[in-house]
C-alpha positions as CSV (number, residue, x, y, z in Angstrom):
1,X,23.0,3.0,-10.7
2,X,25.1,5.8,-10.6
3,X,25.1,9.2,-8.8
4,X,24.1,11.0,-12.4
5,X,21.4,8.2,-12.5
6,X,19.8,9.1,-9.2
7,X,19.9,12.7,-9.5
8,X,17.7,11.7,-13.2
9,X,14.6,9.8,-11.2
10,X,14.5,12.4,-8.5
11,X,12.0,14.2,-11.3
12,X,10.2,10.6,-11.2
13,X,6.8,10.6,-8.9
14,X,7.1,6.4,-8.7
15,X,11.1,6.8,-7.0
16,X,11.5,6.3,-4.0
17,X,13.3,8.9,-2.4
18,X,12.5,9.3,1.0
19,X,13.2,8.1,4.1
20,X,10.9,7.3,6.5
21,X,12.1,10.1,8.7
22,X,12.3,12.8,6.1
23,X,8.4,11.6,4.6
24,X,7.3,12.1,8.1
25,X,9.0,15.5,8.5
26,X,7.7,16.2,5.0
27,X,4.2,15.2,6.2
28,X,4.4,16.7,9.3
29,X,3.5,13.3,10.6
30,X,5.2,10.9,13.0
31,X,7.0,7.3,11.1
32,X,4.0,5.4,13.2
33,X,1.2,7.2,11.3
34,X,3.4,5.9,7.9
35,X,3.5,2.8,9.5
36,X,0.1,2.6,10.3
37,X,-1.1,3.3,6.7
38,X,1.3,0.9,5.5
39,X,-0.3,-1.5,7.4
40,X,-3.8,-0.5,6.4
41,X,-2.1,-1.1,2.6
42,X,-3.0,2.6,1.6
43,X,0.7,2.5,0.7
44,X,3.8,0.0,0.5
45,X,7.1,1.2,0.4
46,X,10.1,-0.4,-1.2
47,X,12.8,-1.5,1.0
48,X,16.7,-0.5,0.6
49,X,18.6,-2.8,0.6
50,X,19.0,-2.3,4.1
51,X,15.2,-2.9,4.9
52,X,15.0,0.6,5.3
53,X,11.4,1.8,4.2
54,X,11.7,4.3,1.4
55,X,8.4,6.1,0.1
56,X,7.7,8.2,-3.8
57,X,6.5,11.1,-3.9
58,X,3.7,9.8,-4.8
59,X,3.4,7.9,-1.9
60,X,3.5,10.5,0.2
61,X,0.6,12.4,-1.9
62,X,-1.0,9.8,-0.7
63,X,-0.5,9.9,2.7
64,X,-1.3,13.4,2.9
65,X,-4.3,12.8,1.6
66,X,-5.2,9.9,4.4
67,X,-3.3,12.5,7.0
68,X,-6.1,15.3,6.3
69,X,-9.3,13.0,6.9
70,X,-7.2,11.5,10.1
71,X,-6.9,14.7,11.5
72,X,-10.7,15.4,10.3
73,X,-11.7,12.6,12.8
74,X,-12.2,9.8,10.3
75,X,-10.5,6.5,12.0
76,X,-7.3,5.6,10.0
77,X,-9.0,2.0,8.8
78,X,-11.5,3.9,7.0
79,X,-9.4,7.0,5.8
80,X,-7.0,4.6,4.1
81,X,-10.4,2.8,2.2
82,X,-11.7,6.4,1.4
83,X,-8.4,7.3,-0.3
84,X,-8.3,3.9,-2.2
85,X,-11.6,4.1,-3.5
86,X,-10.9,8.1,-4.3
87,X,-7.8,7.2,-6.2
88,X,-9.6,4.1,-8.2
89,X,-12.6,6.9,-9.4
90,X,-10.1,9.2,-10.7
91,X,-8.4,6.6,-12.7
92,X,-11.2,5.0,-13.2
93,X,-12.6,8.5,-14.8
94,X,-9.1,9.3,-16.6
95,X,-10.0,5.8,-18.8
96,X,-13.2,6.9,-19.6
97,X,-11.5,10.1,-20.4
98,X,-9.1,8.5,-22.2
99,X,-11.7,5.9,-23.9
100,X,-14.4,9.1,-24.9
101,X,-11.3,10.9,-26.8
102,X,-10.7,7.7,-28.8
103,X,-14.3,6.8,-30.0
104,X,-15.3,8.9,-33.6
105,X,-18.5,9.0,-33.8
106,X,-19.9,7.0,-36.8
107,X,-21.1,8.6,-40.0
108,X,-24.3,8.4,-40.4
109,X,-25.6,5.7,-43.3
110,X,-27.7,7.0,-46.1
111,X,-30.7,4.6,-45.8
């Protein structure tokens, strides 16, 4: 991949740009809270090829989410299950959504 390659996916939510230090910083978190959630499976970042963890921004929507019910008082075990199940409704919802908008009604029969 090539420098002008990179600079292209930076606009791409899935890429995973991040460091683990800068998605802290960005978070305003520490690496063992991103750790932590990792663990939990609320998120899995790819590894460089280094083994260095690198999150999406995405990801680190995400985490912000689990961050604000951690810092609510909900235990990080059942923040990250809370944002799971949040983020299966709304796509979940966006199928119906999507499913509603394809369906015409059908014309009625003259009987």
């Amino acid at each position: 991949m090539t420098a002008d390659d990179s600079f292209g996916r930076l606009d791409d939510d899935d890429y995973p740009a991040y460091t683990m230090g800068r998605a802290a910083e960005i978070l305003g978190t520490t690496p063992s809270f991103l750790r932590a959630i990792g663990q939990a499976r609320l998120i899995t970042p790819l590894r460089s090829e280094g083994g260095h963890r690198r999150y999406s921004r995405y990801q680190l929507r995400i985490a912000a989410r689990a961050r604000e019910l951690v810092d609510q008082g909900t235990p990080i075990e059942a923040a990250c299950r809370i944002v799971i199940l949040e983020d299966q409704l709304e796509e979940a919802q966006r199928l119906n959504e999507e499913h509603r908008a394809g369906a015409e009604p059908r014309p009625m029969s003259d009987a």
